[in-house]
ROLODO-439607 format. One line per 10 residues: their letters; for each residue x, y, z of C-alpha. Coordinates in pm, whole numbers, plus 50000, padded with zeros to 5 digits. Each point is the difference from the previous one (the first is absolute). Example, Ala and Ser with C-alpha at 12.3 -4.5 7.8 and 13.67 -1.06 7.14 Angstrom:
BEGIN
as> 51230 49550 50780 ~ 50137 50344 49934
This chain:
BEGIN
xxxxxxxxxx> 12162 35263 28873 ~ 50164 50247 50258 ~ 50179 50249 49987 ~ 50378 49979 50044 ~ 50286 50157 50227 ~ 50245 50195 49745 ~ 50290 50215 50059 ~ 50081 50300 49710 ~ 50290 50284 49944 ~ 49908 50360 50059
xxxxxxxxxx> 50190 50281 49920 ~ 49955 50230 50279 ~ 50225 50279 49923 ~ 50305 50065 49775 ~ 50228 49722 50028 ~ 49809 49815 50253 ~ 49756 49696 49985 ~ 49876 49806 50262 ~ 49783 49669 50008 ~ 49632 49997 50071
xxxxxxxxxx> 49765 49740 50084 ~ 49712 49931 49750 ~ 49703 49853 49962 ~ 49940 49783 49636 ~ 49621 49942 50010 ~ 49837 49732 49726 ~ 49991 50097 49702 ~ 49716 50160 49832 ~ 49805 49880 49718 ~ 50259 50178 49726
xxxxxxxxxx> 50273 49942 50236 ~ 50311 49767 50069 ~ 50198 49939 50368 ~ 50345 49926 49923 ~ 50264 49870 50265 ~ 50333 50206 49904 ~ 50332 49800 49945 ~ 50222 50304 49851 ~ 49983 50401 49887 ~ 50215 50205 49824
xxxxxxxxxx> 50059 50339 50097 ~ 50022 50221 49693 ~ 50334 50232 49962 ~ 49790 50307 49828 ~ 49672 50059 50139 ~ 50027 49832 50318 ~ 50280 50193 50066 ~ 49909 50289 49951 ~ 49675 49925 50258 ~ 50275 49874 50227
xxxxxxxxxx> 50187 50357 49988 ~ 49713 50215 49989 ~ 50044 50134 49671 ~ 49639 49923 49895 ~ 49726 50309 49976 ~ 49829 49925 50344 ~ 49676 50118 49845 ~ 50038 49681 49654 ~ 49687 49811 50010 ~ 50089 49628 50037
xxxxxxxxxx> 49983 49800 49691 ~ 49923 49640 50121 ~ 49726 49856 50229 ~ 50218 49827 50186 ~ 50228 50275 50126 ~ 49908 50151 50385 ~ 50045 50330 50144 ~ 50140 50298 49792 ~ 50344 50157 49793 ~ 50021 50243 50352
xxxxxxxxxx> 50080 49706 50184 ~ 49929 49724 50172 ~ 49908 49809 49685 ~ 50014 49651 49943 ~ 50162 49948 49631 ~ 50082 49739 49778 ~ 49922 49822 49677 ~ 50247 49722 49947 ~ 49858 49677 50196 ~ 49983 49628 49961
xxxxxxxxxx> 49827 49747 50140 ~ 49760 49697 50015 ~ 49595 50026 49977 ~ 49824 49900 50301 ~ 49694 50072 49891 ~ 49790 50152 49765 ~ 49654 50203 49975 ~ 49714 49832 49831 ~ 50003 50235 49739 ~ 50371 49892 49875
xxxxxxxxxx> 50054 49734 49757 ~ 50340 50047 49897 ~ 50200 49948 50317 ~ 49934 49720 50241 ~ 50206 49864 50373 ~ 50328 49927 49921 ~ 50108 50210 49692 ~ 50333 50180 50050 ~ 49876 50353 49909 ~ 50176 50389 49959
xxxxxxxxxx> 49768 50240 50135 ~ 50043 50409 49997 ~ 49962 50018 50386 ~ 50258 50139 50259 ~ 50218 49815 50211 ~ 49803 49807 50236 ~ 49939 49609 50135 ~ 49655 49923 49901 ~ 49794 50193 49834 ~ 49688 50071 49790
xxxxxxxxxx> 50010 50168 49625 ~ 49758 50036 49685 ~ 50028 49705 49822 ~ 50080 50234 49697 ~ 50301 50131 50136 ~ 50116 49637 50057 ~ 50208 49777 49729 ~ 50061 49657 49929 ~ 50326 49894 49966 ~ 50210 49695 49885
xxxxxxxxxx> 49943 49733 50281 ~ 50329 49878 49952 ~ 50147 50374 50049 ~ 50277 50057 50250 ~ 49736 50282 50208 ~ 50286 50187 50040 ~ 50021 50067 49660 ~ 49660 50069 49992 ~ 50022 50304 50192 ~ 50152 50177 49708
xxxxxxxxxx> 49643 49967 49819 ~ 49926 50377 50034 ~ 50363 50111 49870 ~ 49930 49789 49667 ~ 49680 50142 49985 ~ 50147 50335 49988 ~ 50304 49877 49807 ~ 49738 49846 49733 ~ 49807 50345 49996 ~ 50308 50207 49920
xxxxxxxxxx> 50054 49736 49707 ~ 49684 50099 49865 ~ 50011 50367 50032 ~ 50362 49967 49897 ~ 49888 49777 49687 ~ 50370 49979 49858 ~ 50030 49854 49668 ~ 50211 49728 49843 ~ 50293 50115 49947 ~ 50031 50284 50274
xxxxxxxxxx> 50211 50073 50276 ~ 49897 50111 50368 ~ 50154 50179 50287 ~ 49890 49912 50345 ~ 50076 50222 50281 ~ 49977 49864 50311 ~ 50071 49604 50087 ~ 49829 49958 50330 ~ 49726 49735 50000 ~ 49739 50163 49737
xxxxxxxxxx> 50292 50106 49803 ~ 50148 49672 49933 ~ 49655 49868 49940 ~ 49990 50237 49738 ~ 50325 49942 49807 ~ 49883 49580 49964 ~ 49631 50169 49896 ~ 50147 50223 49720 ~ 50210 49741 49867 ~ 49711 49740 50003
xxxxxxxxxx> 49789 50310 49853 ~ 50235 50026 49681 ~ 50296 50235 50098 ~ 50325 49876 49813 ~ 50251 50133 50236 ~ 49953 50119 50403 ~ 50219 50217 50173 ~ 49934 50038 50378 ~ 50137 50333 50198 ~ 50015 49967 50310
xxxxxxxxxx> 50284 50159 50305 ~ 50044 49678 50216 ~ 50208 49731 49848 ~ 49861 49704 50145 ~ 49677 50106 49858 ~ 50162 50028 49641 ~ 50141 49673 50043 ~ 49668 49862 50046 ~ 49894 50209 49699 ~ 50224 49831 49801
xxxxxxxxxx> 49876 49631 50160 ~ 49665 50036 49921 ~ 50025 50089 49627 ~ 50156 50376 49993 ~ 50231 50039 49654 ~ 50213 50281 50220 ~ 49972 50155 50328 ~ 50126 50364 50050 ~ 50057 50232 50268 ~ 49828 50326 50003
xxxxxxxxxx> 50188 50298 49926 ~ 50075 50303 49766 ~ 50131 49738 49733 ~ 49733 49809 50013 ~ 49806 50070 49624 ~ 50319 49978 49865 ~ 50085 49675 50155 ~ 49657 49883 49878 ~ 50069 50074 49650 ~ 50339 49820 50039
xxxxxxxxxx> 49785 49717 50057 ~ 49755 50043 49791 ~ 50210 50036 49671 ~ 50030 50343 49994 ~ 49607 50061 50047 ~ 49786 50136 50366 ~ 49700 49757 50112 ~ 49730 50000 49844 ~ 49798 49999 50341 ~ 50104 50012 50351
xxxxxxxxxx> 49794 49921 50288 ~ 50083 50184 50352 ~ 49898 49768 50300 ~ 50299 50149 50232 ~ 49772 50223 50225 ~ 50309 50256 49929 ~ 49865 50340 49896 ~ 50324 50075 49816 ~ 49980 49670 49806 ~ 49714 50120 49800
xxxxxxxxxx> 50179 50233 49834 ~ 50293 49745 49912 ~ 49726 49813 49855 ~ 49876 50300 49779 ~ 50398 50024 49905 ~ 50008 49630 49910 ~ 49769 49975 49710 ~ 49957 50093 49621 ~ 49773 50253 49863 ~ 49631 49912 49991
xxxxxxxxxx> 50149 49731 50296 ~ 49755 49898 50304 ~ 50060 50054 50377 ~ 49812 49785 50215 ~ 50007 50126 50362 ~ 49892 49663 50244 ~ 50150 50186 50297 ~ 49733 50175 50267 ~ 50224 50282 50141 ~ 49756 50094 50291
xxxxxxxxxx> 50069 50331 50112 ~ 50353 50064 49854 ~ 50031 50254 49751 ~ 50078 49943 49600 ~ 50205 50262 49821 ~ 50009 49962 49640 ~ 50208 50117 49690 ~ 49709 50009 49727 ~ 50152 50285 49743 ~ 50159 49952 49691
xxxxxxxxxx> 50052 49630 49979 ~ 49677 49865 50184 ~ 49778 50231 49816 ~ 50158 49966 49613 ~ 50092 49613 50054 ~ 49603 49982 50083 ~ 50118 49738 50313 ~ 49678 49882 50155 ~ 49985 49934 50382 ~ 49767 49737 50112
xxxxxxxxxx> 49868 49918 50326 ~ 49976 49614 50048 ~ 49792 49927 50326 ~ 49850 49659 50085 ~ 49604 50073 50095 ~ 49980 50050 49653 ~ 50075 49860 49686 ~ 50137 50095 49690 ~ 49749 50172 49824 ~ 50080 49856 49660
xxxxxxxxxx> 49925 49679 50152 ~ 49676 50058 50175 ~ 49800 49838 49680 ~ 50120 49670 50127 ~ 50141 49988 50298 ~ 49862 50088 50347 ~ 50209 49920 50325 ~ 49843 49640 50071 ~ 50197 49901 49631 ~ 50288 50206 50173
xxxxxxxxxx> 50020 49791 50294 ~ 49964 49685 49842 ~ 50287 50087 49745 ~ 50245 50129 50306 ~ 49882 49639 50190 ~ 50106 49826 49677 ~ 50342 50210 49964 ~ 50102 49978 50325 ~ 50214 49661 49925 ~ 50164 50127 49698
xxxxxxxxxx> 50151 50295 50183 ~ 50312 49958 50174 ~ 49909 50111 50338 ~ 50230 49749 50231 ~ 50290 50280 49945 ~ 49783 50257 50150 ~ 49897 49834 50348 ~ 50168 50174 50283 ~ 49938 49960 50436 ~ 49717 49795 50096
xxxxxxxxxx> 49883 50135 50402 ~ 49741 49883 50231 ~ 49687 50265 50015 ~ 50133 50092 50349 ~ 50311 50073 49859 ~ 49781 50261 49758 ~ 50208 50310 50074 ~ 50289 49845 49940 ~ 49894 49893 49693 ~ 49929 50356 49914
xxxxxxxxxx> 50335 50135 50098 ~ 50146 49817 49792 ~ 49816 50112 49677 ~ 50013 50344 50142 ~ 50389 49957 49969 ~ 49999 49866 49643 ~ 50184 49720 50110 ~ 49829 49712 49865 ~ 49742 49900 49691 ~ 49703 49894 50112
xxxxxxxxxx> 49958 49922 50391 ~ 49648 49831 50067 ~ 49852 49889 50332 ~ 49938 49625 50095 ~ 49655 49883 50161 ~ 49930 49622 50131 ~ 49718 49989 49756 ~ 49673 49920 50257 ~ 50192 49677 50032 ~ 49897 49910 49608
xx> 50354 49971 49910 ~ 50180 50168 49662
């Protein structure tokens, strides 16, 4: 085996990226090479990478990431592809499997096997890219853990967000109510299984209740990456009611109302983050079961709805613009594939 000619996105400074050539080398015993045929770039943490608004000093939290949070890094965790080949030491994967990996944007390239995924063979890849969103999605769920019967407020209905209203209804919520400013984004709350979608505003628990026969939510999750949603979220639900926040805000500062009604109503506030699970789970699950559930979920979700732009790699900052400017979904970026087709 050789190695093999690759070109990858780096983010070089705020609001820039340029393309770099690579090298993928074979893979090592533990290790899988995997010829790229789309990415996704994510709409919260990527961004905020992209802008800068990252502590330059964060430790990195996946092998496969390069460089650093001060810039140039090179960043990513949404990619598809096909398995070239595989280290001795894998059994699970073999040449030809269309795979998600958690590796940055790049042509061909070389990952743990354990950060790599299976998925449907039949899959359309480009649905396939938003493996890492339903993880998340999936892991609010579970630290959500709404029961029959319940209703849930979702701030937020970019990617992870609408992942997470189809979640919490599969999860048991009776009734979902998405919030979120842009109205093509609430019409697509309401396509992929949202009861009601709602601006934000001063109204807002009181429109809630309209809607909820006279009652708040009995959880809400906040996956906006707003600061000030949080505490619209804290507004939205009953006493002894559950805040899940799923947003990373970066550097951006929180202010918080938590007198009178947070502290007597005994609201909890729950951070929901995806390196781990949900602790009441941890008995039984671990994230390999995690993986292979998301893999497995990934064609009962309505994702078509959600595709936006598909670009060219070279066309990478492009692509970036235009989730910088909120205009679309999703936007991924296309590769030929090392000529092994989708």
């Amino acid at each position: 085996m050789h190695s093999h000619d690759a070109e990858a996105v780096w983010i070089v400074a705020p609001r820039q990226v340029a393309i770099r050539s690579e090298t993928a080398p074979p893979p090592g015993p533990d290790q899988v090479r995997i010829a790229a045929l789309v990415s996704a770039i994510s709409h919260g943490t990527e961004m905020l990478v992209y802008r800068g608004q990252v502590d330059p000093g964060l430790p990195l939290d996946l092998p496969t990431l390069a460089g650093s949070f001060a810039l140039p890094i090179k960043y990513g965790y949404a990619s598809v592809g096909r398995v070239l080949d595989v280290g001795e030491e894998v059994g699970h994967l073999a040449p030809g499997d269309l795979v998600f990996a958690l590796h940055p944007h790049q042509s061909v390239y070389v990952a743990p096997a354990a950060l790599v995924t299976r998925l449907p063979p039949d899959l359309d890849p480009a649905l396939g890219v938003f493996f890492a969103n339903a993880e998340t999605a999936l892991n609010v769920a579970h630290d959500a853990a709404p029961r029959l019967g319940e209703t849930a407020v979702v701030f937020g209905q970019g990617v992870v967000g609408l992942l997470v209203t189809q979640t919490l209804r599969l999860a048991g919520a009776a009734r979902v109510i998405a919030v979120e400013p842009d109205p093509a984004r609430r019409a697509l709350a309401l396509a992929v299984g949202a009861d009601v979608a709602l601006a934000p505003g001063p109204e807002l628990a009181a429109e809630v209740r309209a809607h909820n026969d006279g009652r708040l939510a009995d959880l809400a999750v906040e996956v906006s990456g707003a600061p000030v949603a949080l505490q619209a979220a804290l507004d939205a639900v009953l006493d002894e009611g559950t805040v899940i926040v799923a947003s990373w805000y970066g550097r951006k500062p929180v202010t918080l109302d938590l007198g009178g009604r947070f502290h007597r109503g005994r609201l909890r506030l729950r951070s929901s983050q995806v390196g781990r699970l949900a602790p009441e789970t941890a008995p039984r699950w671990d994230h390999a079961r995690r993986a292979a559930t998301v893999a497995a979920l990934l064609p009962r979700l309505r994702l078509a709805p959600l595709q936006g732009p598909r670009l060219p790699l070279e066309r990478a900052d492009e692509a970036y613009r235009l989730v910088d400017a909120g205009t679309a979904v999703q936007v991924v970026l296309t590769y030929d594939g090392g000529g092994v087709g989708w």
